[in-house]
C-alpha positions in Angstrom: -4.6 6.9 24.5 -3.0 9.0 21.7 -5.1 12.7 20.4 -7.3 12.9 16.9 -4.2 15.3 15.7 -1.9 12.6 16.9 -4.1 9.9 15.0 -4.4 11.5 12.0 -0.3 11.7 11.8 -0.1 8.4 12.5 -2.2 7.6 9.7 -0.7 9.5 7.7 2.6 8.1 8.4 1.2 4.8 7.5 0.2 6.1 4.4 4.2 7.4 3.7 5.7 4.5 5.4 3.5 1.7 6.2 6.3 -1.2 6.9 7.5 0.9 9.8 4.2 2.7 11.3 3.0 -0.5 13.3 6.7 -0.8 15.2 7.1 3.1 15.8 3.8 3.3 17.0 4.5 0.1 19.7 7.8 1.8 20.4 5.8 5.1 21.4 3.8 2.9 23.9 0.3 3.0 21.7 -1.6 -0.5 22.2 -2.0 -3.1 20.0 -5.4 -2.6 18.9 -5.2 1.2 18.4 -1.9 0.9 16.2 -3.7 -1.8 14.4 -6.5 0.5 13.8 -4.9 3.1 13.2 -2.6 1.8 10.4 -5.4 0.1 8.9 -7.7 3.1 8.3 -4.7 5.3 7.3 -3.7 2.2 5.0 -7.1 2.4 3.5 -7.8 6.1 2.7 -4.3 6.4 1.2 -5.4 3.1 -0.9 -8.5 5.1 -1.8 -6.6 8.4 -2.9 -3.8 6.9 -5.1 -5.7 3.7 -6.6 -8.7 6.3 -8.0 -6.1 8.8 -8.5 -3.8 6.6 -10.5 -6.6 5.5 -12.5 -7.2 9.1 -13.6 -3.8 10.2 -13.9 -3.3 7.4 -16.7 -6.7 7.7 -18.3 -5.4 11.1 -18.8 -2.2 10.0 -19.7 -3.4 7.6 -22.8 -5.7 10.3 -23.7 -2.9 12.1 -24.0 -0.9 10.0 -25.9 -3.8 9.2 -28.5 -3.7 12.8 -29.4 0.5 13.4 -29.5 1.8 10.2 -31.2 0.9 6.9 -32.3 1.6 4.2 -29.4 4.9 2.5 -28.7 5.9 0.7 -26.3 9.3 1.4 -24.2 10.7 -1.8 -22.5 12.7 -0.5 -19.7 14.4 -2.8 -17.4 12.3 -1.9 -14.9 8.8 -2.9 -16.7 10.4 -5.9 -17.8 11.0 -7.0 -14.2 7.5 -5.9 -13.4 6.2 -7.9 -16.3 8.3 -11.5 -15.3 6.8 -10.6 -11.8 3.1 -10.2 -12.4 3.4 -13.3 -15.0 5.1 -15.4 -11.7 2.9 -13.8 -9.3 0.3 -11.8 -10.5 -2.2 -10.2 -8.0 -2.4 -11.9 -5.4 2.0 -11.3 -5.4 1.2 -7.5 -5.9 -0.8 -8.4 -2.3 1.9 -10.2 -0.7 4.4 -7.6 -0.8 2.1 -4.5 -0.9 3.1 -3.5 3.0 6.7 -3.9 1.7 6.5 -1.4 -1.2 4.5 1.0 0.8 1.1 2.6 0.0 1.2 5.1 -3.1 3.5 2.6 -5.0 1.1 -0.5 -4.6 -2.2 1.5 -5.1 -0.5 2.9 -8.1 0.5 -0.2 -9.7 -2.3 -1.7 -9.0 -4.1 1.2 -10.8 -2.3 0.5 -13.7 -2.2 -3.3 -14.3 -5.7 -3.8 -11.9 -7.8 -1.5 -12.7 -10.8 -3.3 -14.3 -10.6 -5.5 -11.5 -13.9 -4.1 -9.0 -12.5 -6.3 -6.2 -8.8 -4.7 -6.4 -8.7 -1.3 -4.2 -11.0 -3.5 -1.4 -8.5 -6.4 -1.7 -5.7 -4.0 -1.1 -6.8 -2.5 1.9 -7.7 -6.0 3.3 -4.2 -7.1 2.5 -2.7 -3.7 4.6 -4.7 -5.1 7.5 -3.5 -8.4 7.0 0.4 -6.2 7.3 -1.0 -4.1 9.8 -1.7 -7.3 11.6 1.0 -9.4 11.3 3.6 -6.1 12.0 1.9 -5.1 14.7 1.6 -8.5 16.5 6.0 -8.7 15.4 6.3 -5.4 17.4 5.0 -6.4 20.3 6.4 -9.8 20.8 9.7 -8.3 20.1 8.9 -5.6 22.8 7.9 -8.2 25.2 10.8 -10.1 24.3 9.0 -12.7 22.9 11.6 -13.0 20.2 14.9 -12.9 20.6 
């Protein structure tokens, strides 16, 4: 049984590195169902924190913008790729790899191209249980020596 203090830096570790959490937390002899837990609630407040914070940020940002300069838009190599992604993809890809990309950088994408969608920051912190599941499940079979 792992601390609150210890909890809540798990959490947020899950939060900075969610691909990794589940197997360090395994590794460090936590159970299954606490490391699923725990990943899954830190998961969700750091989905909370950036997705509304996002959405501020760049409400403020195309306020902003209004005021400085008539809009343009820059396509960077980067938001091209993004672009060819989310027309292969779309949300439901964002999903698929969000445990991948880690936290802030999912909720914040999917602050920006998501954001009128009500069902987005709850379908995003299903989707990190969904990882939290599947990683944690990986970590232990691999400890057991399930897999080889």
């Amino acid at each position: 049984m792992i601390g609150p203090i210890e909890t809540l830096l798990w959490m947020l570790a899950a939060v900075v590195k969610f691909v990794l959490t589940p197997s360090l937390m395994i590794g460090w002899g936590v159970n299954w169902g606490m490391t699923v837990a725990t990943c899954s609630v830190g998961a969700a407040f750091g989905v909370y924190v950036f997705f509304y914070f996002g959405k501020w940020i760049f409400t403020q940002w195309s306020r902003y913008k209004k005021k400085s300069q008539k809009k343009r838009t820059v396509f960077t190599p980067g938001r091209r790729r993004w672009v060819r992604f989310q027309r292969r993809f779309g949300l439901w890809g964002l999903l698929a790899i969000s445990g991948l990309i880690s936290v802030p950088i999912s909720a914040v994408l999917a602050a920006k191209y998501h954001a009128k969608d009500e069902r987005m920051p709850w379908l995003l912190m299903l989707a990190f249980v969904i990882w939290a599941l599947i990683l944690a499940s990986l970590s232990v079979a691999v400890d057991y020596n399930w897999v080889e």
